[in-house]
BALOFI-692717 format. One record per atom (N, C-alpha, C): residue number from 1; residue in three letters; atom name; y, z, x. Coordinates in steps of 0.05 Angstrom, whole numbers. Layout:
residues N
- num, residuo, atomo, v, w, u
- NUM, ALA, CA, Y, Z, X .
...
end
This chain:
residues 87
- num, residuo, atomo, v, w, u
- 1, UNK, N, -151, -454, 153 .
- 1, UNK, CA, -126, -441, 156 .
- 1, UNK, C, -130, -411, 158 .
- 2, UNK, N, -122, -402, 178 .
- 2, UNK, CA, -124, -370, 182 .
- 2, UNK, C, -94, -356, 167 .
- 3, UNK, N, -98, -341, 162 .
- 3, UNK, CA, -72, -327, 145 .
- 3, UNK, C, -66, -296, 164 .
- 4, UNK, N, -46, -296, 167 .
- 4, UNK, CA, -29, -273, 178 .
- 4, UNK, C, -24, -246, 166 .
- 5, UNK, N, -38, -242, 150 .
- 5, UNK, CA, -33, -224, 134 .
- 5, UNK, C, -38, -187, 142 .
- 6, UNK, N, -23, -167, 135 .
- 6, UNK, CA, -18, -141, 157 .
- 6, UNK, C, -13, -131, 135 .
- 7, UNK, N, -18, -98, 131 .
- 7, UNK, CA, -8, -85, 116 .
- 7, UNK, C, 11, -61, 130 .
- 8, UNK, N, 32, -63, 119 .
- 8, UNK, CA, 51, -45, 132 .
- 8, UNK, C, 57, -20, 135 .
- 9, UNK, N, 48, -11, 106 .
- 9, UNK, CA, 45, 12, 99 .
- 9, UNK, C, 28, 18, 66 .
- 10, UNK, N, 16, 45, 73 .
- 10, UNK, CA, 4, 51, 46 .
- 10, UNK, C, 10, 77, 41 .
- 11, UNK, N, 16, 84, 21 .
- 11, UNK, CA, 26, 102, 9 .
- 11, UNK, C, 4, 110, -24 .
- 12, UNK, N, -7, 124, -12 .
- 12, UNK, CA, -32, 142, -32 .
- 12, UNK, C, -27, 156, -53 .
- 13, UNK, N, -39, 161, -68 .
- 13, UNK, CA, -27, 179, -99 .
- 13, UNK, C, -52, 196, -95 .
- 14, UNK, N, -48, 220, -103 .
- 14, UNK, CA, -67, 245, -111 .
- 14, UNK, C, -66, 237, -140 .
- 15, UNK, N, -99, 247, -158 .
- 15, UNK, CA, -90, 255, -182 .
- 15, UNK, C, -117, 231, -189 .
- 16, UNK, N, -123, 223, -223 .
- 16, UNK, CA, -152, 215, -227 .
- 16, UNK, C, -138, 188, -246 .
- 17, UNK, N, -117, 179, -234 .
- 17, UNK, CA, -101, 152, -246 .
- 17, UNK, C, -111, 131, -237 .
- 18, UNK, N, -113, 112, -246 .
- 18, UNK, CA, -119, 86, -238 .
- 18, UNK, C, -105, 76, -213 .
- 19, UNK, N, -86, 81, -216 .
- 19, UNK, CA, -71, 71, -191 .
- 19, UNK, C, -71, 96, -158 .
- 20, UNK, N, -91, 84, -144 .
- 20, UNK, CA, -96, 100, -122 .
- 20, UNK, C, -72, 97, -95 .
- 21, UNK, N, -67, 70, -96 .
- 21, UNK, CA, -39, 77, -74 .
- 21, UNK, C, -26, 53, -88 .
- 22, UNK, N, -2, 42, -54 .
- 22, UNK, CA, 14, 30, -75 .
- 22, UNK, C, 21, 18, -38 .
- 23, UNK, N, 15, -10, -33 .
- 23, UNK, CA, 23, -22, -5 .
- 23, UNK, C, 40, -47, -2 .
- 24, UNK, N, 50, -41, 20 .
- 24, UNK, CA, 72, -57, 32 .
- 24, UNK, C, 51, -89, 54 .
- 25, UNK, N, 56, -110, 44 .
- 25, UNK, CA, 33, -130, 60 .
- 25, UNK, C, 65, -157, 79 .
- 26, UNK, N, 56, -154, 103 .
- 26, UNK, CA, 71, -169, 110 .
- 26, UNK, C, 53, -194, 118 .
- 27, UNK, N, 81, -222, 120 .
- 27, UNK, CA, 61, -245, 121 .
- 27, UNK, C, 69, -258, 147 .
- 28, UNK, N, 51, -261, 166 .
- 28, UNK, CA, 63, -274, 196 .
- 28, UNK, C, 88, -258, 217 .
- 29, UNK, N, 90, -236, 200 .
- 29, UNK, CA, 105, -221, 211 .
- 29, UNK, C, 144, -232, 206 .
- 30, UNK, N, 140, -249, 185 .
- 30, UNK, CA, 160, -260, 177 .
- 30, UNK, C, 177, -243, 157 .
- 31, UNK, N, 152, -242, 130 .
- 31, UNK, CA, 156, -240, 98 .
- 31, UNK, C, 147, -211, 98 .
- 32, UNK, N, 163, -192, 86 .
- 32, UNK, CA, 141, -173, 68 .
- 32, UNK, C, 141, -170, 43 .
- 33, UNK, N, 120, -167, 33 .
- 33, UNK, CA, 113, -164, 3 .
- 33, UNK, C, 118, -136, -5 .
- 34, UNK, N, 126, -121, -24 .
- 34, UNK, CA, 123, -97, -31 .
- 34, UNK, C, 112, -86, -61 .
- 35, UNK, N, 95, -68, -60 .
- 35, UNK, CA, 83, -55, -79 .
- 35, UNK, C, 62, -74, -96 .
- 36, UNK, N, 41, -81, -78 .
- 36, UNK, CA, 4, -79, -78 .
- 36, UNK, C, 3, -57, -81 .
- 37, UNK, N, -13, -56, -111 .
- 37, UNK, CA, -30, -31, -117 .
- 37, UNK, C, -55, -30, -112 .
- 38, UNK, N, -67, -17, -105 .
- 38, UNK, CA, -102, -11, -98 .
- 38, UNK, C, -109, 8, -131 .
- 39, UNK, N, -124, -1, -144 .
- 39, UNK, CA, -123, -2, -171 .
- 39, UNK, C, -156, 3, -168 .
- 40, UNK, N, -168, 26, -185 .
- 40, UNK, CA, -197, 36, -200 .
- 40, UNK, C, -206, 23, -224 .
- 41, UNK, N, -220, -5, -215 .
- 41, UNK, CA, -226, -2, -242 .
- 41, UNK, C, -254, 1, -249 .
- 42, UNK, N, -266, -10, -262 .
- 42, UNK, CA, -291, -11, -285 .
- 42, UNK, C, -318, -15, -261 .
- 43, UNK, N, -306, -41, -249 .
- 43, UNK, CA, -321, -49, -225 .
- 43, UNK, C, -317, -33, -196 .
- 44, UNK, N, -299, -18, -201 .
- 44, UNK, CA, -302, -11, -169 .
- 44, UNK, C, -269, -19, -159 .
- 45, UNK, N, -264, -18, -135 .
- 45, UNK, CA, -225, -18, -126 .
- 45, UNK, C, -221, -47, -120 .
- 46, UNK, N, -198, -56, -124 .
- 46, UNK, CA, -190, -83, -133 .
- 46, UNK, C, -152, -83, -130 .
- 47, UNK, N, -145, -106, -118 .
- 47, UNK, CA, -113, -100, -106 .
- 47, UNK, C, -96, -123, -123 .
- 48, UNK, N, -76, -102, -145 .
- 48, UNK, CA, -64, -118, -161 .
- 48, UNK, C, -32, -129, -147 .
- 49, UNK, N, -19, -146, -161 .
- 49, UNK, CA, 0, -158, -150 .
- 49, UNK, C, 22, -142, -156 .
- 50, UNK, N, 44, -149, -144 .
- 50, UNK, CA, 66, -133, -155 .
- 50, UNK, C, 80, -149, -180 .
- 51, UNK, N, 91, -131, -199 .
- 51, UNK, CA, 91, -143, -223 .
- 51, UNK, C, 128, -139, -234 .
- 52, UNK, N, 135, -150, -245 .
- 52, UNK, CA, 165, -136, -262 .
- 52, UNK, C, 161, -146, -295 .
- 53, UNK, N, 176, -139, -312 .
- 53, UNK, CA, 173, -137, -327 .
- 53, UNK, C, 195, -159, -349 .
- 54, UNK, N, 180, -170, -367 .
- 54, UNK, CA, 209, -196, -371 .
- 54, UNK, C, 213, -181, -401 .
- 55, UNK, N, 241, -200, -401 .
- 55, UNK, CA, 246, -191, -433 .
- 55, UNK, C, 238, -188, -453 .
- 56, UNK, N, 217, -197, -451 .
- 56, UNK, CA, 196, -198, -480 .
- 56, UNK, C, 181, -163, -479 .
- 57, UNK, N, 184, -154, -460 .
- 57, UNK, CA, 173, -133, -463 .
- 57, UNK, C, 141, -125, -439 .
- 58, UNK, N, 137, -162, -439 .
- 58, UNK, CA, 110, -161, -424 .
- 58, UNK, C, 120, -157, -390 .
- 59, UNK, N, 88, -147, -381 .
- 59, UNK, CA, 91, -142, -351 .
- 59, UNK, C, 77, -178, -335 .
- 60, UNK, N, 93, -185, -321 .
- 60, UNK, CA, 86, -221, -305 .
- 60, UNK, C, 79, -208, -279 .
- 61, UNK, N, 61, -216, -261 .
- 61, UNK, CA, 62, -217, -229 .
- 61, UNK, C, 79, -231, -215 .
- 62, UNK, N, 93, -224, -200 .
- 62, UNK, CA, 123, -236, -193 .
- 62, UNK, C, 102, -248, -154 .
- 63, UNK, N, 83, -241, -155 .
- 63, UNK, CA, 64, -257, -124 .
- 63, UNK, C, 39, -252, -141 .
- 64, UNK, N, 29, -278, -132 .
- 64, UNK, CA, 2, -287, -130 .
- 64, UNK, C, -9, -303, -111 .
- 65, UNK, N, -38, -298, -109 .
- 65, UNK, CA, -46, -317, -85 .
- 65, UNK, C, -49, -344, -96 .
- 66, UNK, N, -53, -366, -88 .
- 66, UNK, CA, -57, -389, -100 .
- 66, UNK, C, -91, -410, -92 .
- 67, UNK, N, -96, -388, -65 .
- 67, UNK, CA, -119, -402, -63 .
- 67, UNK, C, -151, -380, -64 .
- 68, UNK, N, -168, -388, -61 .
- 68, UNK, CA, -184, -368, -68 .
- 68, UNK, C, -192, -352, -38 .
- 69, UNK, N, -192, -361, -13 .
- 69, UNK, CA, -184, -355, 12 .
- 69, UNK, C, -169, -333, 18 .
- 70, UNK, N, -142, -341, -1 .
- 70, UNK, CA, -117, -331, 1 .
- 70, UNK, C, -111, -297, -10 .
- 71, UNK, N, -124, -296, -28 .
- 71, UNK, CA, -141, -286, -52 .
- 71, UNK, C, -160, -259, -34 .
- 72, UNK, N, -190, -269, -23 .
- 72, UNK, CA, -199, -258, -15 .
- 72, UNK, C, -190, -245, 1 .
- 73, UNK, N, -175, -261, 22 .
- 73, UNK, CA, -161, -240, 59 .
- 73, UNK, C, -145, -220, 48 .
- 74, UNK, N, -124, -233, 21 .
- 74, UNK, CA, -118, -200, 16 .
- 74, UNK, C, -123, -178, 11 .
- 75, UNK, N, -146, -182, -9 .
- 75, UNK, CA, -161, -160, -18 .
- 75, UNK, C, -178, -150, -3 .
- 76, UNK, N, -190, -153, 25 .
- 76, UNK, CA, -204, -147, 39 .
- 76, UNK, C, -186, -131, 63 .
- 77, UNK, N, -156, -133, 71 .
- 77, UNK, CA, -147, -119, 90 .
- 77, UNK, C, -124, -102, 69 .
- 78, UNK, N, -112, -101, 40 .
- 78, UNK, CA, -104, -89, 33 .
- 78, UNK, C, -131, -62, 35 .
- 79, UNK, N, -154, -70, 13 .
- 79, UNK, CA, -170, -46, 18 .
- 79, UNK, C, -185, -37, 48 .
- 80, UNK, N, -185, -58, 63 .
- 80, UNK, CA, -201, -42, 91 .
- 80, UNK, C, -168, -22, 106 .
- 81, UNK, N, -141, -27, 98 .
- 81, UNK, CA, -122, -12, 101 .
- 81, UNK, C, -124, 19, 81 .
- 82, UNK, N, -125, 12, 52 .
- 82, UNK, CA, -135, 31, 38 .
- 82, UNK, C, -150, 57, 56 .
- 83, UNK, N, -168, 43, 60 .
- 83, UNK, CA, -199, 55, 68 .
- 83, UNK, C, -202, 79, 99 .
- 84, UNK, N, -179, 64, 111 .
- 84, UNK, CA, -171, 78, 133 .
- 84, UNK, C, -157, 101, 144 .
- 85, UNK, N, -160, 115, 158 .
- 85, UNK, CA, -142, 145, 155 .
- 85, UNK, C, -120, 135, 172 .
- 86, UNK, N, -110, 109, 184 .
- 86, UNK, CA, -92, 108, 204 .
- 86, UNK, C, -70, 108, 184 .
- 87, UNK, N, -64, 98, 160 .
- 87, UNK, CA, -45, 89, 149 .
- 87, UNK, C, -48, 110, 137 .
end
């Protein structure tokens, strides 16, 4: 299964925060997703989900991928988007 996956836009942060941008991923040109973070961590840059926050106080990922495929293609064109001066 090939996945459709595009990033729409990235939007970059100045400054020595963990959180380096913050992207828009569309799916098939159908769905878009909003606010993938491109995130610094321990290991090197890594693309978190978008998250909200429930009553309890804690933060949930409101998207996740479900396959490991699914998983990888994102994290490979969220950051090869990152990585790019076009966006």
């Amino acid at each position: 299964m090939v996945l459709d996956l595009k990033v729409a836009r990235v939007y970059r942060f100045n400054g020595d925060g963990p959180v380096k941008a913050v992207c828009d991923v569309s799916i098939c040109d159908e769905f878009l997703i909003k606010g993938f973070r491109v995130i610094e961590g321990k290991n090197g840059l890594f693309v978190g989900s978008p998250s909200e926050q429930g009553k309890d106080g804690k933060w949930y990922s409101s998207v996740f991928p479900l396959t490991k495929l699914a998983r990888q293609s994102l994290q490979e064109i969220v950051l090869s988007a990152y990585e790019d001066d076009q966006y």
